[in-house]
N, C-alpha and C positions, 0 to 999 in steps of 0.2 A: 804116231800122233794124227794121224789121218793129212787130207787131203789140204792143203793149205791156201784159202782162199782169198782168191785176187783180188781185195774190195778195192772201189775206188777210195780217193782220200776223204774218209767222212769220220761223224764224231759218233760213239757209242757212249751215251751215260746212263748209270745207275737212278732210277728213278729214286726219289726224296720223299713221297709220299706227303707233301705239302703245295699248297697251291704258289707260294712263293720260289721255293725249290725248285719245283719242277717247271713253272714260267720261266724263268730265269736260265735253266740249261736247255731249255725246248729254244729260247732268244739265240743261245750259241751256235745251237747244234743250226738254226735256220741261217746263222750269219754264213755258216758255211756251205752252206745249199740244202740243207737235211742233215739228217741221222738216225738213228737208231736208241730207241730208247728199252732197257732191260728190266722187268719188273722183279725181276731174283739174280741174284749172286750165282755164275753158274758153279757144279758141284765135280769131284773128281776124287775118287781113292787113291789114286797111282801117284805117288808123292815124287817131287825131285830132289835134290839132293838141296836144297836150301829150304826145303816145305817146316822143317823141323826149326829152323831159326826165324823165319818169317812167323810163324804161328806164336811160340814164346814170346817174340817184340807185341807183338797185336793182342796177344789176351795180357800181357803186362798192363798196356793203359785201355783198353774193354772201360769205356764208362758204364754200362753194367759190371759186375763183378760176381762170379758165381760163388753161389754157397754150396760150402759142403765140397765134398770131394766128388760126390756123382755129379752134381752140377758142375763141377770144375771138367771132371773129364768129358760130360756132353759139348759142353761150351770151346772145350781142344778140338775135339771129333766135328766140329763145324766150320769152325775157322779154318784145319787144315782143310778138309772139303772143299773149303770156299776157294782158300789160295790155289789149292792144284786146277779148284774147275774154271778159273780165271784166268791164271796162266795160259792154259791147253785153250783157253776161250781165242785168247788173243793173242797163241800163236799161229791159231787156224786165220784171224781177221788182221794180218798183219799191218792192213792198209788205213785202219781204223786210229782215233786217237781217244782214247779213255778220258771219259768226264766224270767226274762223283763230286758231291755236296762236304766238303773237309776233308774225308779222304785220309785221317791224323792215327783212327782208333779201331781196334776190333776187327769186325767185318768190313767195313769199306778200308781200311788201311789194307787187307791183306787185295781186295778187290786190285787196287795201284799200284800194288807191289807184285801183284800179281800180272800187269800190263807191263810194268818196266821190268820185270825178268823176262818177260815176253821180245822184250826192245820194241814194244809202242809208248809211242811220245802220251804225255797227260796231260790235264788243266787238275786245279785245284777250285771249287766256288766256296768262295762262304760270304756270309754278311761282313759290310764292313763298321767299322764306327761311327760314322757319319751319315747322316741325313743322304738319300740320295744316291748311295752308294754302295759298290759289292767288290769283294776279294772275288779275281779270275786269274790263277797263277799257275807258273809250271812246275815250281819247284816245290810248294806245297801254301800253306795257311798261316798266319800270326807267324811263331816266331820261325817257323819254318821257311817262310816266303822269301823270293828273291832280293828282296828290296839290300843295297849295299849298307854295311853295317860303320863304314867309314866316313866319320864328318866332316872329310876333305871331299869326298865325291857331291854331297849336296852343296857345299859354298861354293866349288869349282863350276857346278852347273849354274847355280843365279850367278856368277860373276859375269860384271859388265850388263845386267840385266836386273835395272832396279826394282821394278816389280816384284820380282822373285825373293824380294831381300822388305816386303813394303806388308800392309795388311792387308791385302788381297782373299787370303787364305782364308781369314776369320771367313767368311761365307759360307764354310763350311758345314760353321757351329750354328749356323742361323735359324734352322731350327731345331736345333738338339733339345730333346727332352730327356727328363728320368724316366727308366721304363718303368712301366706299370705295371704293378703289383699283385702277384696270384697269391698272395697273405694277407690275411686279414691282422695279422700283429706284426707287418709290413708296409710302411704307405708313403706318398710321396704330397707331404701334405705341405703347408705354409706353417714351417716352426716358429719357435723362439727366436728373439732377436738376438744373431749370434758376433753380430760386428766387434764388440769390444772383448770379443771370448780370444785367448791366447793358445791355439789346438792344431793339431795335424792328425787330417781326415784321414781314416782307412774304408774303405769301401770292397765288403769283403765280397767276394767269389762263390760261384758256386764251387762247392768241395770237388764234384766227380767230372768235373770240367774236364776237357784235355788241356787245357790251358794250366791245369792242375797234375794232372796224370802225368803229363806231358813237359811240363817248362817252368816247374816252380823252384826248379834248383834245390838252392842245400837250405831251403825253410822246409821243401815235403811235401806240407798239405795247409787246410786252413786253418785247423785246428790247431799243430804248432805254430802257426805263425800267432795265433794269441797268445799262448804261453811265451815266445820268447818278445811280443809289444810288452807284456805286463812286466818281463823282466828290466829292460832298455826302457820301457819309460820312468823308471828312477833316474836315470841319466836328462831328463830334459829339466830345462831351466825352471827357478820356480814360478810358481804359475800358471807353469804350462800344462794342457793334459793332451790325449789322445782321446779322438771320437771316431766311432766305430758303429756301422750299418751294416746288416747282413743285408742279402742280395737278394732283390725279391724275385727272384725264380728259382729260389732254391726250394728244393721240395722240402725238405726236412731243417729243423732249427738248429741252431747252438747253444742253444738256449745254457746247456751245462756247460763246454768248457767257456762262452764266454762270460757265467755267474763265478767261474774259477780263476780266469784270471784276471777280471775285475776284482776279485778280491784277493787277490796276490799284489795287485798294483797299489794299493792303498789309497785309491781314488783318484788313481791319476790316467785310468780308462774309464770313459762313459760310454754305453749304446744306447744310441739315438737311433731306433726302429721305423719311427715317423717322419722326422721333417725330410725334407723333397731334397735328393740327393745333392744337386747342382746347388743347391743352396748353399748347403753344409760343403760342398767345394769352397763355393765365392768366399765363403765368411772363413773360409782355415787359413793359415799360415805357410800350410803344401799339403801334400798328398802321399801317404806311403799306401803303394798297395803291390802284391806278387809281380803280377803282371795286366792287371784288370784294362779296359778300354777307357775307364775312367781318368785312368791315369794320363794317359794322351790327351784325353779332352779335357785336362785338368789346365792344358796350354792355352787354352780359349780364354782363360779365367788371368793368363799371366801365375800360375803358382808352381813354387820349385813341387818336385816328384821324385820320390824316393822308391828302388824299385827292389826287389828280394829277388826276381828270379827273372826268366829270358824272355823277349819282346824284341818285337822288333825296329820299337823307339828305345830302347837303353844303349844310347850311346852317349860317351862324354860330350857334355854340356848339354845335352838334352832332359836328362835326369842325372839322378848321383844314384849309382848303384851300390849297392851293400851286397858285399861276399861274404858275409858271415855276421855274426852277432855281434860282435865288435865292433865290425864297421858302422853294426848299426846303433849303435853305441856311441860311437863317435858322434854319428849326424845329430846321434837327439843332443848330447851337448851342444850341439854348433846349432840348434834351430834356429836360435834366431839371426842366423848369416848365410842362411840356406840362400843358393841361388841357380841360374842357368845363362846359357849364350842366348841373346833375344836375337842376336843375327843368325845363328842355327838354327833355332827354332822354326824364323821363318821360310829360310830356305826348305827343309827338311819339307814343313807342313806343304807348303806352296808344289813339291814334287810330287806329294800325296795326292793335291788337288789336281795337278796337273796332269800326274803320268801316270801313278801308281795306281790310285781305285777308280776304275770306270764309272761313269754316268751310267745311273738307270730311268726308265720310265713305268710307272707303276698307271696302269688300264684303267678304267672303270670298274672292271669284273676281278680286279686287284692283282692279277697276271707283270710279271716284273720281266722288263724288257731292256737289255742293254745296247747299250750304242753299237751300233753294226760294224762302223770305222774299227771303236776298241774291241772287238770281240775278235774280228780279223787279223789286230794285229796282234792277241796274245796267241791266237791261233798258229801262228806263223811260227811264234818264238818257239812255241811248244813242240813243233815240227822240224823243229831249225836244232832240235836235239839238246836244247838248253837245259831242257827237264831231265836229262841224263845226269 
């Protein structure tokens, strides 16, 4: 394996090829004294004896997805390249600690799988949901992330600390907008007035997400997740219907399956492609959605959430989760006694603000810059072998 080199303790990240990206782990890597930025995945033919399962996990959820068989076996022949020359990368740079931008799918997933068979510690970056704010983790992104899944550790931390239990938090939401729209039969306009409408929002996903790939549990994908709303929404009271907005950064429509199961529902799905997201939250009843960010920020609004697949707010009393069709089945019966713990909630959120997503500062030259304090101290944890 060659010679094994003594680096001091610094960060190597996989460049992003974005100015946001790359501000943002260039911010890490300075909080540490420097680093080392990679503009390629390095490459290796000499496979280890895990190269063979690392590569099958990572071309499984590949948000590209190759076509054809040739295209399938080029897109193997790189991934393992990448893991072996990532591996052998950093177990030459033992001293190093591995930074990439999600780090969940494909090539960078094998990149971190490739440090940790190594035994260097990682960060995970991604965007977070809030204004203001970035995922920097060890263990990895969304529902991957550290964050404790037990709604005794968040009331145990605000207890005897009123604040933490108070509406502090909402600041978060303060300026949340709907993003903006790369469709033109996608927009985030000023709808209909929907206050006396009786509905629970779905705010669908992009399909090839890893959020999809990756954590939509036993619904799949987007696609079924319409065919089993149109079937459960015979189950909600009458009156009531289901409204539905595709995501507008999806590159491609759904235009078919959801004209198929709006008409399997019997009118009791509408897509509403226009009015402005957060709107169509305030005026619903709740919110079912996979696992979307919406869904979270659906708490800003006070509205119960209904979720199909893993996140890493689905916990009791935060939302009601449905493990299967039935259950979700169930909930559209009970819509209108749909509810959540408001003292959960704010614990939970108030930990998000406080501990879990770092402050950033965004430049003039639009360069994204996180708090030095917090970047040090994920730094630590990730070193401290937690990301093992």
């Amino acid at each position: 394996m060659g010679t094994v080199a003594k680096d001091r303790q610094m960060i190597t990240y996989l460049k992003g090829f974005s100015k946001k990206k790359d501000s943002f782990m260039s911010s890490v890597a300075q909080a540490d004294g420097g680093g080392r930025a990679l503009w390629t995945i390095p490459l290796s033919l000499r496979d280890f004896p895990e190269t063979e399962a690392r590569v099958a996990a990572a071309l499984k959820v590949a948000k590209r997805q190759p076509k054809g068989a040739a295209g399938r076996r080029l897109k193997r022949l790189l991934i393992r390249l990448q893991y072996n020359g990532s591996r052998r990368y950093f177990a030459r740079h033992s001293g190093t600690l591995a930074l990439c931008w999600n780090g969940m799918t494909g090539s960078r997933r094998v990149f971190m799988e490739g440090a940790r068979d190594a035994g260097v510690s990682k960060l995970h970056a991604e965007l977070a949901p809030f204004p203001g704010r970035m995922q920097l983790d060890h263990t990895g992104v969304n529902a991957r992330g550290s964050l404790p899944r037990d709604p005794r550790f968040y009331l145990s931390w605000a207890e005897g600390r009123p604040e933490r239990l108070g509406e502090g938090w909402r600041a978060l939401g303060a300026n949340l907008t709907a993003r903006a729209s790369r469709r033109s039969d996608v927009g985030q306009v000023s709808g209909e007035d929907l206050a006396g409408e009786k509905f629970l929002f779905v705010p669908l996903q992009v399909p090839n997400d890893s959020q999809i790939t990756m954590f939509s549990g036993w619904v799949g994908s987007v696609e079924n997740m319409l065919a089993v709303l149109a079937e459960v929404s015979k189950s909600l009271p009458d009156g009531w219907h289901i409204r539905i907005k595709e995501h507008p950064s999806a590159k491609t429509s759904l235009a078919e399956p959801l004209a198929q199961a709006v008409a399997t529902s019997k009118g009791r799905l509408i897509v509403d492609n226009l009015t402005d997201t957060f709107e169509q939250v305030r005026a619903s009843r709740g919110v079912i959605t996979i696992n979307s960010s919406v869904g979270l920020q659906a708490f800003f609004y006070d509205k119960p959430v209904i979720t199909l697949g893993e996140a890493f707010f689905v916990l009791p009393g935060l939302v009601c989760s449905a493990a299967g069709i039935g259950d979700l089945a169930q909930l559209m019966e009970e819509a209108e006694s749909l509810s959540f713990d408001a003292s959960l909630r704010a614990a939970f959120m108030s930990y998000l603000d406080e501990v879990h997503f770092p402050r950033v500062s965004v430049d003039p030259d639009s360069a994204v810059r996180i708090d030095e304090n917090a970047a040090k101290m994920r730094i630590q944890a990730a070193r401290a072998g937690l990301g093992h």
